[in-house]
C-alpha positions in Angstrom: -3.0 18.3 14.0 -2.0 15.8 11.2 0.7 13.9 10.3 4.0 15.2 9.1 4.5 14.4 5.6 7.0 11.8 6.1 4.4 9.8 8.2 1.4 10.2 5.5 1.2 6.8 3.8 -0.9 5.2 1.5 -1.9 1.9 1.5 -3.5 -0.8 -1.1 -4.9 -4.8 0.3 -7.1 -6.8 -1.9 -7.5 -10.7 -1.8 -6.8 -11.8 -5.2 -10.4 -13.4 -5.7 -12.4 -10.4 -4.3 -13.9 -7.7 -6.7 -12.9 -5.1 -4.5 -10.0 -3.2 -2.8 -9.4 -1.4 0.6 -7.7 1.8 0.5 -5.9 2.8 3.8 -4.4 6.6 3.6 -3.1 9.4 5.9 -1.6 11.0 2.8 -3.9 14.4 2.8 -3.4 14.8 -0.2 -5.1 11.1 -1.5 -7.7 12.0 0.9 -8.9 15.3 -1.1 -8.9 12.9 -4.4 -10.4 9.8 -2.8 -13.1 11.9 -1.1 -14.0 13.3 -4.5 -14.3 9.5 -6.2 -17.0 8.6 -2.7 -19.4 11.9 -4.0 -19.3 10.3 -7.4 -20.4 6.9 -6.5 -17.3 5.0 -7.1 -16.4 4.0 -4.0 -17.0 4.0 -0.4 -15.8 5.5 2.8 -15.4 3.0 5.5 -13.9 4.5 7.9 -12.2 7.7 9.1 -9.5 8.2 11.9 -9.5 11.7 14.0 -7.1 12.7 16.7 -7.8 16.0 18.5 -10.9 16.5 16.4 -9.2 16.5 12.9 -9.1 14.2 10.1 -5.8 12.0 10.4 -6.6 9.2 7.8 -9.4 7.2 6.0 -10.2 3.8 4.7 -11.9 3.2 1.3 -13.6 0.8 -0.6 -13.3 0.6 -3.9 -13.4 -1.9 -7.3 -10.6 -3.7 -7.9 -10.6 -2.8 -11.4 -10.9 0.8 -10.9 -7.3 0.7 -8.6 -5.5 -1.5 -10.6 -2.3 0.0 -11.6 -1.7 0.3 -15.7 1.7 1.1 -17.4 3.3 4.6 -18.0 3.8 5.9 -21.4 6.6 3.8 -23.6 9.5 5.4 -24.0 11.1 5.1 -27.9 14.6 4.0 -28.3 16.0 5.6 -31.4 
């Protein structure tokens, strides 16, 4: 059984001078679009949490620069 969705979480650490990031999530959701970035190459699974059998979260590894958050689209004041 997996977590409710108010207990699904998602979770970003890197050290500032590493090239890398660890990706913590029991969002099922991120875990569907993570997975699909580990069969492309980009990153790594590390590890991955089961309770009763099933899939209750998963830790990633992945390049920095590839997680890196980037700004939404500008808004114009007219």
């Amino acid at each position: 059984m997996g977590k409710s969705l108010d207990e699904q979480e998602t979770i970003i650490n890197w050290l500032r001078c590493d090239d890398y990031a660890v990706i913590y999530t029991s969002d099922s959701t991120m875990i569907t679009r993570f997975d699909k970035f580990v069969e492309s190459g980009e990153w790594e699974l590390i590890r991955e949490d089961r309770a009763n059998g099933a899939v209750i979260a998963k830790r990633y590894k992945a390049p920095k620069k590839l997680v890196f958050g980037r700004p939404g689209a500008r808004r114009h004041a007219f």
